[in-house]
PAFI-394947 format. One line per field, with one value per residue: residue in one letter; x, y, z of N, C-alpha, C in turn. Coordinates in pm, whole numbers, plus 32768, in hexadecimal, padded with zeros to 4 digits. Example, Ala and Ser with C-alpha at 12.3 -4.5 7.8 and 13.67 -1.06 7.14 Angstrom:
rest: (a  s)
n.u: (8527  8505)
n.v: (7DC7  7F1F)
n.w: (830C  82C4)
ca.u: (84CE  8557)
ca.v: (7E3E  7F96)
ca.w: (830C  82CA)
c.u: (8528  850A)
c.v: (7EB6  8003)
c.w: (830C  8313)
// end
This chain:
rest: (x  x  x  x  x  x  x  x  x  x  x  x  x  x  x  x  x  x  x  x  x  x  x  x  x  x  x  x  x  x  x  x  x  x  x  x  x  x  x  x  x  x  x  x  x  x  x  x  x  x  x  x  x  x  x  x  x  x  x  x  x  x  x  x  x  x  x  x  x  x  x  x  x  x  x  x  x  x  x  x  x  x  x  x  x  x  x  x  x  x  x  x  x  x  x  x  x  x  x  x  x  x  x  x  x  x  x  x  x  x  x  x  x  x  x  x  x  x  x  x  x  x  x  x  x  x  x  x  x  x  x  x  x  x  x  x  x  x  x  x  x  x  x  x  x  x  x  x  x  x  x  x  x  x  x  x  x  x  x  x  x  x  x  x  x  x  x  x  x  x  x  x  x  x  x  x  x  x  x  x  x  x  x  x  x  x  x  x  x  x  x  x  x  x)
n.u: (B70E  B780  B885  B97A  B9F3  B928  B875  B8E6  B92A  B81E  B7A7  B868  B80E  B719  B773  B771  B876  B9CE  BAB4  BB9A  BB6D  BB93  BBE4  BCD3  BDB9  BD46  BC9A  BD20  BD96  BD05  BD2D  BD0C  BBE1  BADA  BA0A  B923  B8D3  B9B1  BA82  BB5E  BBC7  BCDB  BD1E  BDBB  BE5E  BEAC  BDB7  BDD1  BD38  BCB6  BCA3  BBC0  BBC7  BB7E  BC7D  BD1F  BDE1  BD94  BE2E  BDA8  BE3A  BF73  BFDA  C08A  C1FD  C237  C14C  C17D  C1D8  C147  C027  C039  C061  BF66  BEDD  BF30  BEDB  BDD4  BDA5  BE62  BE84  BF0F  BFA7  BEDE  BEF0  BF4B  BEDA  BF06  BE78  BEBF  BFBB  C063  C113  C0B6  BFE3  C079  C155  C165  C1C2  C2C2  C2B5  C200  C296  C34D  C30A  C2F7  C2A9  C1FC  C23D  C175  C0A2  C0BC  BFF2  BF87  BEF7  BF77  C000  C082  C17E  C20A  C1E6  C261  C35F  C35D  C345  C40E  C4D5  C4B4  C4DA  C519  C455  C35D  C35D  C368  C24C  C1B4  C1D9  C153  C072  C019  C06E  C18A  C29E  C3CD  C3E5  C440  C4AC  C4D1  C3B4  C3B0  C371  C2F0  C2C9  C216  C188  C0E1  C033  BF17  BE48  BD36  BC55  BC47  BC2A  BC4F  BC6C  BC40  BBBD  BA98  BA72  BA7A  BB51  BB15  BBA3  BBB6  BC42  BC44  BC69  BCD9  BD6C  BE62  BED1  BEB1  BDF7  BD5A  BC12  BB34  BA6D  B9C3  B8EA  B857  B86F  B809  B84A  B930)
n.v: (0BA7  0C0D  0BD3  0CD7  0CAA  0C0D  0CAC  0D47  0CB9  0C7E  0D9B  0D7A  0CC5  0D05  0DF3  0EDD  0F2C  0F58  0E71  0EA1  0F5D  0F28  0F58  0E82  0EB8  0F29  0E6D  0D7D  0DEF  0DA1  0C9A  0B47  0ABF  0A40  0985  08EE  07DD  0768  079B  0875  09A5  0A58  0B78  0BBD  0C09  0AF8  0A4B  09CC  089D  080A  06EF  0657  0516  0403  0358  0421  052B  05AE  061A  06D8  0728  0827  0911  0A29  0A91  0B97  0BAF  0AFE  0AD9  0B7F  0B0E  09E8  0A55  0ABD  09FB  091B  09B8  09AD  089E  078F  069C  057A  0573  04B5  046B  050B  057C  05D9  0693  06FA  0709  0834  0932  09C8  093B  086C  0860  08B6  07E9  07B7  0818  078F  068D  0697  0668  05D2  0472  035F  0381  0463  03DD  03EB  0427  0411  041E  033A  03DB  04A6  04A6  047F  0556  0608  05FD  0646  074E  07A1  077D  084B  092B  0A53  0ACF  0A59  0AFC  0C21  0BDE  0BB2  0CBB  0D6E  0CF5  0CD0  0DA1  0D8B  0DF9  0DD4  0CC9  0B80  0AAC  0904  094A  0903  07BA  0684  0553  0461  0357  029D  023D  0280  01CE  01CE  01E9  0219  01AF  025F  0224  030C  0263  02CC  036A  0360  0373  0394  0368  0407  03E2  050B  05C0  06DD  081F  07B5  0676  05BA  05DE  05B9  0590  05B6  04FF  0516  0466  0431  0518  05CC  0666  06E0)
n.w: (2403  22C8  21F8  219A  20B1  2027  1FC8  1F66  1E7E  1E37  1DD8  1D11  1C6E  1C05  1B96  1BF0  1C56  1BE9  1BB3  1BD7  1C85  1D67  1EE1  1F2C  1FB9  209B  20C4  211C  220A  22D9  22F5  22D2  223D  22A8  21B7  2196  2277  231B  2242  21AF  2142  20B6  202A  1EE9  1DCA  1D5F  1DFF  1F20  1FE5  2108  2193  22A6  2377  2404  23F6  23ED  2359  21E9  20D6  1FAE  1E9B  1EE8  1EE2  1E78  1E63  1ECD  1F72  2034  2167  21DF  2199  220B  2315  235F  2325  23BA  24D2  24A1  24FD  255E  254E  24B7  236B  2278  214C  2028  1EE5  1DBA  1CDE  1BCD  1B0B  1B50  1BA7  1C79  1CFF  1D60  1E21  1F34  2008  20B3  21DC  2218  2206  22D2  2395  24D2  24CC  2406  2296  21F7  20DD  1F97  1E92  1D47  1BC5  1B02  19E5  1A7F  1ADF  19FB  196B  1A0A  1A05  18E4  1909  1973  18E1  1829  18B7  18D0  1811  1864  196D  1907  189B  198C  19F9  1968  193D  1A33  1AE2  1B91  1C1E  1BB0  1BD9  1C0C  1B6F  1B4A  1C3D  1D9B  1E0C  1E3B  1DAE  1D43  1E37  1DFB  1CF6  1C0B  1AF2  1A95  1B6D  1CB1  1E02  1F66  20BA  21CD  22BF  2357  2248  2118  1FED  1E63  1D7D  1C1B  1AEC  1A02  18D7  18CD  18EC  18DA  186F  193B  1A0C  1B67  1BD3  1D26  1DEC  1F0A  1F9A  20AA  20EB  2048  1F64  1E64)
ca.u: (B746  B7A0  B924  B984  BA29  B8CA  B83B  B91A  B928  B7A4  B7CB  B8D9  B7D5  B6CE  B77F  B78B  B8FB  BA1E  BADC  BC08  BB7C  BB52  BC38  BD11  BE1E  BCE3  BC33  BD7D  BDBF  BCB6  BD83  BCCA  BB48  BA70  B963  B8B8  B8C8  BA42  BAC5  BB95  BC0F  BD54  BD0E  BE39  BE73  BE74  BD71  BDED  BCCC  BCCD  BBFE  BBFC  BB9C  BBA0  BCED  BDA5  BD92  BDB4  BE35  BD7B  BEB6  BFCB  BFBB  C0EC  C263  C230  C0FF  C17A  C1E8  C0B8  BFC6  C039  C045  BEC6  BE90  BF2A  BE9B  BD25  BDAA  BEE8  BE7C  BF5E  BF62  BF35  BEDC  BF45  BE9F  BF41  BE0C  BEEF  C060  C06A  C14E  C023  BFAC  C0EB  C1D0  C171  C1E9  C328  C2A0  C1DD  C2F3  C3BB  C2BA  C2F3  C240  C219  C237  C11B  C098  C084  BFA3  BF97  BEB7  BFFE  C057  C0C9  C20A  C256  C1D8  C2C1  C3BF  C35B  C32E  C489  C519  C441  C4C9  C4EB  C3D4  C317  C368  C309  C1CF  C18A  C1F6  C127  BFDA  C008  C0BB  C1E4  C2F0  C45E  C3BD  C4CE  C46F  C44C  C3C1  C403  C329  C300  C2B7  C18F  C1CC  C06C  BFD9  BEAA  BE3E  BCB7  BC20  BCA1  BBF1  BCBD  BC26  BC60  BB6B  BA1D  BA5D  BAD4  BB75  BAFC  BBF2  BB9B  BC6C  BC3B  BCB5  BCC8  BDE9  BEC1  BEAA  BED2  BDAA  BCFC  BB9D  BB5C  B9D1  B996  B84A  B847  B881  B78F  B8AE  B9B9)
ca.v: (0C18  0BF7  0C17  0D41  0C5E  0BB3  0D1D  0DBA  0C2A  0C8B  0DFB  0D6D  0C75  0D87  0E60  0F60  0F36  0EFD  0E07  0F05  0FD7  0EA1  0F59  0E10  0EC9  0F3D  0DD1  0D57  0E27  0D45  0C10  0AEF  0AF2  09C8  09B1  0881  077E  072A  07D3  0911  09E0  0AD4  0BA5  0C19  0BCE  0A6F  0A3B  0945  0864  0796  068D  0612  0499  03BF  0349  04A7  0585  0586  06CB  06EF  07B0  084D  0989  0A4B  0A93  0C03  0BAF  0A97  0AC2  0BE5  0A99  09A5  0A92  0AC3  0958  08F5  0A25  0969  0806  0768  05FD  0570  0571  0432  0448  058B  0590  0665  06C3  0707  074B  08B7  0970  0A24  08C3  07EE  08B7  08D6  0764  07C7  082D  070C  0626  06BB  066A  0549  040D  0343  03E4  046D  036A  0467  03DB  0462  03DF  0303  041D  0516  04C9  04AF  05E9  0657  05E8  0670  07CE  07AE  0784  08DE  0961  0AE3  0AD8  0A55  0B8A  0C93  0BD5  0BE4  0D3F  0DBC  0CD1  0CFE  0E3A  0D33  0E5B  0D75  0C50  0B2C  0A0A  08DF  0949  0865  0765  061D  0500  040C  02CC  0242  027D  021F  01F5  022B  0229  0201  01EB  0266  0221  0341  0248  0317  03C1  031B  03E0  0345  03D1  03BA  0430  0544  0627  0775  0854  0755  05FF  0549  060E  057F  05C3  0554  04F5  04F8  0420  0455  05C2  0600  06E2  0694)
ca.w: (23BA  2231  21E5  214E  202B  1FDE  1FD2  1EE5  1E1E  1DF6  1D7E  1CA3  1C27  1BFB  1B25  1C4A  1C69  1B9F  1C22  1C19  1CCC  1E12  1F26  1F4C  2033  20FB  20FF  219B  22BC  235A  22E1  2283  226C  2272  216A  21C9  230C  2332  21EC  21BB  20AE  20A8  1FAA  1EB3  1D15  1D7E  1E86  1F94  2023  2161  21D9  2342  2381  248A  240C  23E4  22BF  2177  207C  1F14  1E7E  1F4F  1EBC  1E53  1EA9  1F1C  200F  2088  21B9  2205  21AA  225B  23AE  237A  232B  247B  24FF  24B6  24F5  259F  250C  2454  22C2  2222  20D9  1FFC  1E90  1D78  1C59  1B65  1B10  1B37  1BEE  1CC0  1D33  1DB2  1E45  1FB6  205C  210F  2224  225F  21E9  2323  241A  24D5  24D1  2374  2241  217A  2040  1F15  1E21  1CB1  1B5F  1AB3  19C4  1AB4  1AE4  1971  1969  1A44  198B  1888  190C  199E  186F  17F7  1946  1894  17E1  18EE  19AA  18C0  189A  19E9  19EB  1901  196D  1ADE  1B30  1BEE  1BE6  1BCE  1BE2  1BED  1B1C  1BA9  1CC3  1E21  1DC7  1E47  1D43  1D7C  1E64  1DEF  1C8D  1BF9  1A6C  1A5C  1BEF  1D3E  1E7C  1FBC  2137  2266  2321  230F  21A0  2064  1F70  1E0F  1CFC  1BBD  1A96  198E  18AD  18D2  1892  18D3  1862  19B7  1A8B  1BA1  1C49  1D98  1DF0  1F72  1FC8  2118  2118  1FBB  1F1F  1E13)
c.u: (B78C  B81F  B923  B9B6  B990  B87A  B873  B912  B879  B789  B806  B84A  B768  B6E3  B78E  B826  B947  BA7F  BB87  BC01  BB6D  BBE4  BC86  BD68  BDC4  BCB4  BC7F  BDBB  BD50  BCBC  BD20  BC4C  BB04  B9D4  B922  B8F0  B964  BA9E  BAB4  BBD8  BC56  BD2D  BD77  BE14  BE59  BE36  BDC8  BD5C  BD0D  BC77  BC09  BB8C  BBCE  BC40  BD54  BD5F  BDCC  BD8E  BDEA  BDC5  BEFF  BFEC  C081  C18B  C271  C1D7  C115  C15D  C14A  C056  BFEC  C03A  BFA7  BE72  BEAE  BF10  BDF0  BD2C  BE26  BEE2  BED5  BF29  BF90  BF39  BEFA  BF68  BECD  BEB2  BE49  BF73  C08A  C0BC  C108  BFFB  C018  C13B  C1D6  C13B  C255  C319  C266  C22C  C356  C376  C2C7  C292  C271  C208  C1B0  C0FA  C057  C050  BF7E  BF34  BF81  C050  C080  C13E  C23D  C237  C1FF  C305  C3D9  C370  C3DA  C4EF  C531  C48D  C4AE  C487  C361  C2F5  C346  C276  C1A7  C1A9  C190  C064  BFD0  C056  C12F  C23E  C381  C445  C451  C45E  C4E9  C422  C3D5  C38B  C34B  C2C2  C258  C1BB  C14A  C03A  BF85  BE8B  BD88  BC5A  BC73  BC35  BC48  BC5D  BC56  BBED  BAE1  B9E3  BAB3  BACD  BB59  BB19  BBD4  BBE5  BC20  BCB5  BC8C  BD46  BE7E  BE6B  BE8E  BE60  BD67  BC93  BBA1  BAA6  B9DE  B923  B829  B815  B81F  B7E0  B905  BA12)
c.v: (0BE5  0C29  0C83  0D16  0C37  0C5E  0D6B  0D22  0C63  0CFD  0DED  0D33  0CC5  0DFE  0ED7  0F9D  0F3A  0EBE  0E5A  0F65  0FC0  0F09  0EEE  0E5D  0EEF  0EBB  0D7D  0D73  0DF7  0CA5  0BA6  0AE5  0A7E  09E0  0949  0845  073A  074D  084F  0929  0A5B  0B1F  0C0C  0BD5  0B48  0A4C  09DA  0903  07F4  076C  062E  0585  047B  036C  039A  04EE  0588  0601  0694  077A  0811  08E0  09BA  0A92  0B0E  0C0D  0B2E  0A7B  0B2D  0B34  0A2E  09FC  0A82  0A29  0936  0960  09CE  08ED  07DE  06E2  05DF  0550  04D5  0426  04FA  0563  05F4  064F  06C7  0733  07C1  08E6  09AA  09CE  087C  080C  08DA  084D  0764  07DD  07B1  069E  0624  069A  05C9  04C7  03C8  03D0  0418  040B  03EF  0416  042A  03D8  03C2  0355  047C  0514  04A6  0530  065A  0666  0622  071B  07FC  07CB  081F  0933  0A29  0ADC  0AD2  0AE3  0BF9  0C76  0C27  0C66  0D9D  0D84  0CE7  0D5C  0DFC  0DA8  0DE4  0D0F  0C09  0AC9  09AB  08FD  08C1  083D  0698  05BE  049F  0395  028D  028B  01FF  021F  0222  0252  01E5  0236  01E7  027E  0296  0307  0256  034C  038B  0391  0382  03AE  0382  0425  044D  0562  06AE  07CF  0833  06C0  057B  05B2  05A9  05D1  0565  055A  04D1  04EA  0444  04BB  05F3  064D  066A  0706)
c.w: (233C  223B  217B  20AF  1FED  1FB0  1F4C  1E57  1DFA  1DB0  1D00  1C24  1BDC  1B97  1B68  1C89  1C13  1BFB  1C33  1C65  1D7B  1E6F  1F6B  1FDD  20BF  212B  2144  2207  2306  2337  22BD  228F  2255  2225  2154  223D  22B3  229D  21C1  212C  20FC  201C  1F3F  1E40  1D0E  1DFB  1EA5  1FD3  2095  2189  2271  233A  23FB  24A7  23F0  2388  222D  210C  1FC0  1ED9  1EEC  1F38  1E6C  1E68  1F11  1F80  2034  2111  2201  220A  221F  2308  23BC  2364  23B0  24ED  251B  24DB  2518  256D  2499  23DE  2298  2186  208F  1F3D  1E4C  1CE7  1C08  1B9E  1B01  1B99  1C76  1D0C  1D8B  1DCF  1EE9  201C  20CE  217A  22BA  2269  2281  2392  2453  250D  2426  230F  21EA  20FC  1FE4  1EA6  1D7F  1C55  1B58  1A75  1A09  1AB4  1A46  1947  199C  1A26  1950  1877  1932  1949  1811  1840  1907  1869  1810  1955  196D  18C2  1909  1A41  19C0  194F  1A0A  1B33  1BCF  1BA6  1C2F  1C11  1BD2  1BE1  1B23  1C0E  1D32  1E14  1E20  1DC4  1D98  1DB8  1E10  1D45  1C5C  1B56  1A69  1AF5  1C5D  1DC4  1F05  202B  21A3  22CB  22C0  2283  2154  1FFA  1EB3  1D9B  1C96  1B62  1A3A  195E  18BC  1898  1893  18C0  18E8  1A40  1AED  1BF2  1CAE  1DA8  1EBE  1FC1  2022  2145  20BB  1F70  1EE4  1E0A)
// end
């Protein structure tokens, strides 16, 4: 059976959708959906992705301060394995904002891995912090947003690739740019998806 995410992701692609018109609050009342062999997507402003391996799992962006705690229920809802590796794409508010949860769980801590400039780009936004907030006011309908959001900062960064082991599936980050200077893609061989 095809996830309802890859379904409306192909409409979208198609031209038969707009992608505002994806019922997100609908596609998460059945909490996290796998759209290939051992990886899941949450689907909100900043998708969340998880990937299960033989040595735990490992987040591609943590999503954002207001679904935090909603995500992470439906991640350990699909998976009780612990997180080892959690991947921020970019420095966006939308992306790196939902760690606390996991940070509280016990066992070791999470290794948050970031391209190098992220955390000057945190910095930097910190500095912004109003401005910041209207942005993301205005581009992502965040009503009283608080800038910075809760945010962890990277233990591990990388400058142009980085390959990270859960065992079975290597995560093979490779930096861009995009609408931040410090993006990363992730390429998973194993799985055939990035």
């Amino acid at each position: 059976m095809e996830s309802p995410i890859l379904s409306y992701a192909d409409e979208v692609w198609r031209g038969s959708v707009r992608p505002e018109d994806v019922p997100y609050a609908e596609l998460r009342r059945d909490g996290v959906q796998e759209i290939a062999y051992g990886v899941a997507m949450w689907p909100a402003c900043g998708n969340v992705y998880v990937v299960r391996g033989e040595d735990g799992l490992g987040l591609f962006d943590t999503g954002d301060a207001h679904e935090a705690e909603q995500s992470y229920r439906a991640i350990r809802k699909w998976s009780a394995e612990s997180l080892k590796y959690a991947i921020f794409s970019r420095s966006r508010a939308d992306r790196l904002a939902g760690m606390e949860e996991f940070d509280a769980e016990p066992g070791p801590r999470p290794l948050v891995v970031a391209q190098e400039g992220l955390a000057h780009g945190l910095a930097q936004r910190g500095r912004a912090a109003g401005y910041n907030a209207v942005v993301d006011l205005r581009e992502q309908g965040f009503p009283r947003v608080v800038w910075p959001p809760p945010q962890r900062l990277p233990d591990l960064t990388y400058r142009d690739r980085l390959s990270l082991s859960l065992g079975d599936v290597t995560f093979q980050l490779t930096h861009a740019r995009g609408d931040t200077d410090d993006a990363t893609w992730a390429f998973l061989p194993e799985r055939g998806c990035c």
